[in-house]
C-alpha positions in Angstrom: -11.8 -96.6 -3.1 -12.4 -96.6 0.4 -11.4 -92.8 2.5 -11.4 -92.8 6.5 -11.5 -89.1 8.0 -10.3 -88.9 11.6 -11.9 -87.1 14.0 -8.5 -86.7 16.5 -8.8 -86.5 19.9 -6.3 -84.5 21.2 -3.7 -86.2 23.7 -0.6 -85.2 25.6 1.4 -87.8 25.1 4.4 -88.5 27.4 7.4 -88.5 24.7 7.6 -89.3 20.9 7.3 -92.9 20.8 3.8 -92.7 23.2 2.7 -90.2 19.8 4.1 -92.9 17.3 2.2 -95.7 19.4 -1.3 -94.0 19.4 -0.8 -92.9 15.5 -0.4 -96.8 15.1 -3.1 -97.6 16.8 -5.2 -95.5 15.1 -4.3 -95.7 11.8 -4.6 -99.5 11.9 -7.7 -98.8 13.1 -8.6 -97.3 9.7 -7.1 -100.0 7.8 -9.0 -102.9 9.5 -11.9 -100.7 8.1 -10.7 -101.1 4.8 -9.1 -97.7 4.1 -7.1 -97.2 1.2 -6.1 -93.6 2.3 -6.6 -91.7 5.5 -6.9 -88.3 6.1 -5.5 -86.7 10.2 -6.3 -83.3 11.0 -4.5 -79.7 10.4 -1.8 -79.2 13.9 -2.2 -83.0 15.2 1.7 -82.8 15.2 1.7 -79.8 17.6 0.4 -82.7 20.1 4.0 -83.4 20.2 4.4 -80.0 22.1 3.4 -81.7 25.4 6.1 -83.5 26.0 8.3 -80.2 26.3 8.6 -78.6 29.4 5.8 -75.7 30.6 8.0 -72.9 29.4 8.1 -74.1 25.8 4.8 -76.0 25.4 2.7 -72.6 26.5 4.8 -70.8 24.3 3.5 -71.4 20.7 6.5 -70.1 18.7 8.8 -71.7 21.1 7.1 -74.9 20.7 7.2 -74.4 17.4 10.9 -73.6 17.1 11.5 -77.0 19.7 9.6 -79.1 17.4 11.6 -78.8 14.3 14.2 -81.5 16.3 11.4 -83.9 16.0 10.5 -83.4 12.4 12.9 -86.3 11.0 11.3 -88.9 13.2 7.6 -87.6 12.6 8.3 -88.0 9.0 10.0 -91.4 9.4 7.3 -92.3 11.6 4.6 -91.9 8.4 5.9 -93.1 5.8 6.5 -96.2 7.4 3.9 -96.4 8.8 1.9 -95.8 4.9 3.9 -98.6 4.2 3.8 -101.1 6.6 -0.4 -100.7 6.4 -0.3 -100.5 2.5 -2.0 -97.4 3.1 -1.6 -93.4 1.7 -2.0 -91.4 4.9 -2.5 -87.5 4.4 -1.1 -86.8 8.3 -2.3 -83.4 9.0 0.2 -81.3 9.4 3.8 -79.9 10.5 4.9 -76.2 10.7 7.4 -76.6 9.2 10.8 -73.8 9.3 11.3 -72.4 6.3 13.9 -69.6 7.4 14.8 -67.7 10.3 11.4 -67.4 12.5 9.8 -68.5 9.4 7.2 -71.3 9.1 4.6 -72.7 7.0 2.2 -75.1 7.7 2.9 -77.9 5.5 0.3 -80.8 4.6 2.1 -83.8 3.9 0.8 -87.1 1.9 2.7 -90.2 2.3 2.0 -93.3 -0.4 2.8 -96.9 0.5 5.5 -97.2 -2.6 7.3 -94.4 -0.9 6.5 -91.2 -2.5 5.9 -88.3 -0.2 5.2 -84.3 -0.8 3.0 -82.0 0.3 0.7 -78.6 0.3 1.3 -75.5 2.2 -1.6 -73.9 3.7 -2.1 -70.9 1.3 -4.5 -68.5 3.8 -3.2 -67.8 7.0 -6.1 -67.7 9.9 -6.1 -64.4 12.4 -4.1 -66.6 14.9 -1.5 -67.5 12.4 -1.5 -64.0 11.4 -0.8 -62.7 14.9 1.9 -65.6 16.0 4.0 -63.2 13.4 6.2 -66.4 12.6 3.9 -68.0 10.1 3.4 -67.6 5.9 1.9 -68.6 3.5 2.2 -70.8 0.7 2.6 -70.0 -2.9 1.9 -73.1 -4.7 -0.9 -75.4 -5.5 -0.2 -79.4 -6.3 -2.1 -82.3 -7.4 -1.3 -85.5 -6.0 -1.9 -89.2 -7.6 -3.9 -92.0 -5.7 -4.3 -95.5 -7.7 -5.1 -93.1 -10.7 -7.1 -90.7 -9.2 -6.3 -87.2 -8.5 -6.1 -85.9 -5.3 -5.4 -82.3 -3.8 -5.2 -80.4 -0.4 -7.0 -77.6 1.1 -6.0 -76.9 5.0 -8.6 -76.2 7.1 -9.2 -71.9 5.8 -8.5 -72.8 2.3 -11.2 -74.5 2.2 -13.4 -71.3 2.3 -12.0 -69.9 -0.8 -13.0 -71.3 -4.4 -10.4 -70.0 -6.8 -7.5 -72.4 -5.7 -9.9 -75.2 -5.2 -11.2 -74.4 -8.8 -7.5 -74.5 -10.3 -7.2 -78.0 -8.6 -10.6 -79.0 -10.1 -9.4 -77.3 -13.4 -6.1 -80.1 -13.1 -8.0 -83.1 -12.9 -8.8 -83.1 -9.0 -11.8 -85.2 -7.7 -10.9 -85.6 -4.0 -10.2 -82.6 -2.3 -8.6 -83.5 1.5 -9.0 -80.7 3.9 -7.5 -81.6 6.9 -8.9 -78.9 9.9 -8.8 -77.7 13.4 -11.5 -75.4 14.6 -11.6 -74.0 18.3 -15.6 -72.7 18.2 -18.8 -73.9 16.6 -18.5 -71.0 14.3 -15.6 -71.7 13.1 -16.6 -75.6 12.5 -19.7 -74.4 10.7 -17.4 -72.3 8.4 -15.8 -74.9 7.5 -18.3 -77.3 7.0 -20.0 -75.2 4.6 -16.7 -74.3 2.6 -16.6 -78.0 2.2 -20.2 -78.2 1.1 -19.9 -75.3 -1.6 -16.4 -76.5 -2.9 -18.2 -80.2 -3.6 -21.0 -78.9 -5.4 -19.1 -75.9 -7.5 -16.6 -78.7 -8.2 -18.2 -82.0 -8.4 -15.8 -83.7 -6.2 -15.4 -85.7 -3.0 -14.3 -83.8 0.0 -12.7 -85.3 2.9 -12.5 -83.3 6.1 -10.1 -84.3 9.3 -11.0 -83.0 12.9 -9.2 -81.9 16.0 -11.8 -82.3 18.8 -11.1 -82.4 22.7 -9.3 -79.9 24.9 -5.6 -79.5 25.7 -5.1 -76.3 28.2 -1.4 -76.6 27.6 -1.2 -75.7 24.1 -2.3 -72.0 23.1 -2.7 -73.6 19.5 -4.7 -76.7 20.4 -6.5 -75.2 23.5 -10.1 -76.3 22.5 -11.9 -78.5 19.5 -14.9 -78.8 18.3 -16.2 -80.2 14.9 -16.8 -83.4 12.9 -14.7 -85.6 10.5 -16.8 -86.0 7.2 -16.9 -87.3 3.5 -19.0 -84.8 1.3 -20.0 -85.7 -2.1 -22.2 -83.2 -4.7 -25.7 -82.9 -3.7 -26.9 -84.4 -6.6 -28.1 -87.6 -8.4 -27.1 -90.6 -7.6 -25.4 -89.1 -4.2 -27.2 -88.2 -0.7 -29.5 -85.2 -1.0 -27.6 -83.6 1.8 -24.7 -84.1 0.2 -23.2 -86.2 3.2 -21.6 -89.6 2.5 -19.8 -90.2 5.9 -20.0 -88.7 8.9 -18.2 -89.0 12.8 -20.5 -89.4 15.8 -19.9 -89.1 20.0 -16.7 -90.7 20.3 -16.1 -92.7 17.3 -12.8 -91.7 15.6 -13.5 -93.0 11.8 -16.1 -91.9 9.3 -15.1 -94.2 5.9 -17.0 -94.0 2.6 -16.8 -96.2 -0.6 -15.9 -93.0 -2.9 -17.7 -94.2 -6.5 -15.3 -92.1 -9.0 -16.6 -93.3 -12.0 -20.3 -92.7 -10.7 -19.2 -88.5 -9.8 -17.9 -88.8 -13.9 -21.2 -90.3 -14.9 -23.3 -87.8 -13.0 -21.8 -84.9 -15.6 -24.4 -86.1 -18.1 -27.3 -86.4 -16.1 -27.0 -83.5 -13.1 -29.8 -81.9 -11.9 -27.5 -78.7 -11.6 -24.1 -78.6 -13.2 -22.2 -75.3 -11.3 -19.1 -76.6 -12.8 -19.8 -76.9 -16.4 -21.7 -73.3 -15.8 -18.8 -71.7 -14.4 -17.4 -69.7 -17.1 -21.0 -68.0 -17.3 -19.5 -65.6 -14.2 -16.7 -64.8 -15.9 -18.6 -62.5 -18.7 -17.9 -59.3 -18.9 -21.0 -57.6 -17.9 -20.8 -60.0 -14.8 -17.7 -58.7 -13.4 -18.8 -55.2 -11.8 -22.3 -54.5 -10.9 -23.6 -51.1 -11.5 -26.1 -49.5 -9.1 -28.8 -48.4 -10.8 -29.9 -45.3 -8.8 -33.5 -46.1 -8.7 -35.7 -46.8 -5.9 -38.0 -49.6 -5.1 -41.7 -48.8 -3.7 
């Protein structure tokens, strides 16, 4: 199947149906490339804070509280959109009100026949942390596309291997991670948590970008990063491991993802962390014991 990542500029669009225009636009864009599913980074829906007035917009949990009125039509606006293009879109992500000055920040997938859910963000990021409004989720799911099985990992989760191993552990071969990053560093992290979950896991990773600046939004102030499709580095895949990657301005990286070739390679990997994994879990492995002596 064919997987476009989206490397997002940030906008600031005028009012919602200047957003629903562009998401058009771009997600056809995708389609005429022959994507099957689409993957939009973590907080592209806080782009819809610009069209509030300065007092809100540069307010993050104002803007966040404001944009809950807009939720219906976002989600109206992708799941016809997955339809209309025959196309599953993973749409980054809505913080979504859970309670009072409670929010979580909810990955949905859409599928063309109508069926939509999504993944909370499990680790909350310093920032989230100190916005004092945000948790996190409790839950992991496994999503179906065309008989494959798909899970999420927003942006920080991405850096942590136990959930992503329970998701392996239920079948999962393509791991989206939609992301926003606001330094280099914090791209790189990222990038390498996508890296270490393909080759622990043997699965596809598909990573979504925010890039650009937008001064009015404490959240989406600055982005930096690139969309990419990461595969085992192993045979029959790219030695560095990357299968798909963005470049200057261009808004797409797409890859033919070969699911029955990442199945094959099981039986002839040149290093197989996933079949080995249980071989950390023995006993003696679980503590190490200093041993008190001295090297010369």
């Amino acid at each position: 199947m064919k997987v476009a990542v989206a490397k997002y500029s940030v906008g600031q669009p005028a009012g919602f149906e200047a957003f629903a225009a562009r998401q058009r636009l771009v997600l056809e864009e995708a389609r005429r490339g022959g994507a099957e599913l689409a993957v939009l980074p973590e907080y592209l829906s806080l782009e819809l804070a610009a069209t509030f007035e300065p007092g809100i917009r540069h307010d993050f949990n104002a803007s966040l509280a404001a944009l809950q009125a807009l939720q219906p039509a976002w989600l109206a606006l992708y799941a016809d959109l997955s339809r209309e293009l025959c196309m599953t879109i993973q749409a980054g992500t809505f913080l979504t009100q859970v309670g009072l000055d409670r929010y979580r920040n909810r990955a949905w997938w859409f599928a063309p026949d109508g069926t939509r859910d999504y993944q909370d963000k499990l680790q909350l990021t310093g920032f989230e942390k100190d916005a004092g409004v945000i948790e996190g989720g409790d839950e992991l799911k496994v999503f179906d596309l065309k008989g494959v099985r798909a899970g999420i990992a927003v942006c920080y989760d991405s850096e942590f291997p136990l959930p992503v191993r329970a998701q392996r552990e239920a079948g999962v071969r393509l791991l989206l991670v939609p992301s926003c990053t606001d330094t280099q560093a914090g791209a790189t992290r990222v990038r390498v948590g996508c890296m270490a979950r393909a080759l622990e896991n043997r699965m596809f990773i598909a990573q979504a970008v925010t890039t650009g600046a937008a001064d009015w939004s404490p959240a989406l102030d600055t982005n930096t990063g690139e969309a990419t499709i990461y595969a085992p580095m192993d045979r029959g895949f790219p030695e560095d491991g990357i299968l798909a990657t963005t470049c200057g301005t261009q808004t797409w990286a797409i890859a033919d993802l070969d699911v029955e070739a990442l199945e094959r390679n099981q039986e002839q990997a040149q290093v197989a962390v996933d079949r080995d994994w249980d071989g950390q879990m023995l006993p003696a492995l679980r503590k190490a014991r200093y041993s008190g002596r001295q090297v010369a």
